[in-house]
C-alpha positions as CSV (number, residue, x, y, z in Angstrom):
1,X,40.6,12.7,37.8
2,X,43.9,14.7,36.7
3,X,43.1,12.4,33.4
4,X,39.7,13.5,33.1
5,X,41.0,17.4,33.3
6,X,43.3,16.6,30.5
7,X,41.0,15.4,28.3
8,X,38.3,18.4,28.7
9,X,41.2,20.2,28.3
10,X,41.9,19.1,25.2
11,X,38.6,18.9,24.0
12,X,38.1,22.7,24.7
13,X,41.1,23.4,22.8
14,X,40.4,21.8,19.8
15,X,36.8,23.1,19.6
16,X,38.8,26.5,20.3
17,X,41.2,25.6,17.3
18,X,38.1,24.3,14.9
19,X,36.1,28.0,16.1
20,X,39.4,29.8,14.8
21,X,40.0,27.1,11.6
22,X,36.3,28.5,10.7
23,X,36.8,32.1,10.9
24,X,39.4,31.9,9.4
25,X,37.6,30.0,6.5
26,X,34.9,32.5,6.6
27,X,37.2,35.5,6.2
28,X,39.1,33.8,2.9
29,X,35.9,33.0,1.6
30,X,34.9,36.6,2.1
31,X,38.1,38.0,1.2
32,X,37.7,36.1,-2.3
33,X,34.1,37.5,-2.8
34,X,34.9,41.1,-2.4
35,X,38.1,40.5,-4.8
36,X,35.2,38.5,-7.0
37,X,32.9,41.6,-6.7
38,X,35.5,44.1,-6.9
39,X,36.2,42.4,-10.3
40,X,32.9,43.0,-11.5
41,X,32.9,46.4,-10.9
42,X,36.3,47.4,-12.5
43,X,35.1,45.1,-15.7
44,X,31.5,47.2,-15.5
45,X,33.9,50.5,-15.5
46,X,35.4,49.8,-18.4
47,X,32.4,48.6,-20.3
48,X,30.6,51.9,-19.5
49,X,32.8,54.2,-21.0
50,X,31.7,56.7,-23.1
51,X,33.8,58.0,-26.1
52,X,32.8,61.7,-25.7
53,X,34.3,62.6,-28.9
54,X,32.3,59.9,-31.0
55,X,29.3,61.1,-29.6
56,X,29.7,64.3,-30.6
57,X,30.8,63.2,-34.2
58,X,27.4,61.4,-33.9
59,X,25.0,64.2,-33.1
60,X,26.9,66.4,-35.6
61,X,26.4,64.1,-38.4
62,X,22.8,63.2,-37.1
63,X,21.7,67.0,-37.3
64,X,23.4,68.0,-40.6
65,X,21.3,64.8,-42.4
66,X,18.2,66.4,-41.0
67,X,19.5,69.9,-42.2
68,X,19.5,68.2,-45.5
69,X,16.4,65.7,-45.7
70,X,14.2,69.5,-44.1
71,X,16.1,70.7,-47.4
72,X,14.9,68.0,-49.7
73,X,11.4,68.4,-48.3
74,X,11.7,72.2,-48.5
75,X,12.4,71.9,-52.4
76,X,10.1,69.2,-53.2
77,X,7.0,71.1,-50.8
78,X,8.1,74.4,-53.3
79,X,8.0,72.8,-56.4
């Protein structure tokens, strides 16, 4: 009997130990896919930065080639 006792003892203690071995597995693995994803997000970040000043240089040089090809038409349309 008292052997009996020790052995469901031990049996509950080591499916106690493989229950806290799994969480524990569960939270590294989860721990390493929110490092994964927060990854992802700072790489996105930087990808989607927008150089304001180039833009602007952009559109300014977009508008003043218009300005000049209405121009051109202008002058050809008079002639």
């Amino acid at each position: 009997m008292v052997n009996r006792s020790i052995l469901l003892s031990s049996n509950v203690s080591l499916t106690c130990f493989q229950v806290l071995e799994n969480r524990t597995k569960a939270s590294q693995r989860e721990m390493e896919m929110l490092e994964t994803l927060e990854d992802l997000r700072e790489l996105n970040s930087r990808h989607a930065k927008v150089d304001h000043e180039k833009m602007i240089m952009m559109a300014t040089a977009y508008k003043e080639q218009l300005a000049r090809l209405q121009e051109e038409e202008d002058e050809k349309f008079i002639k």
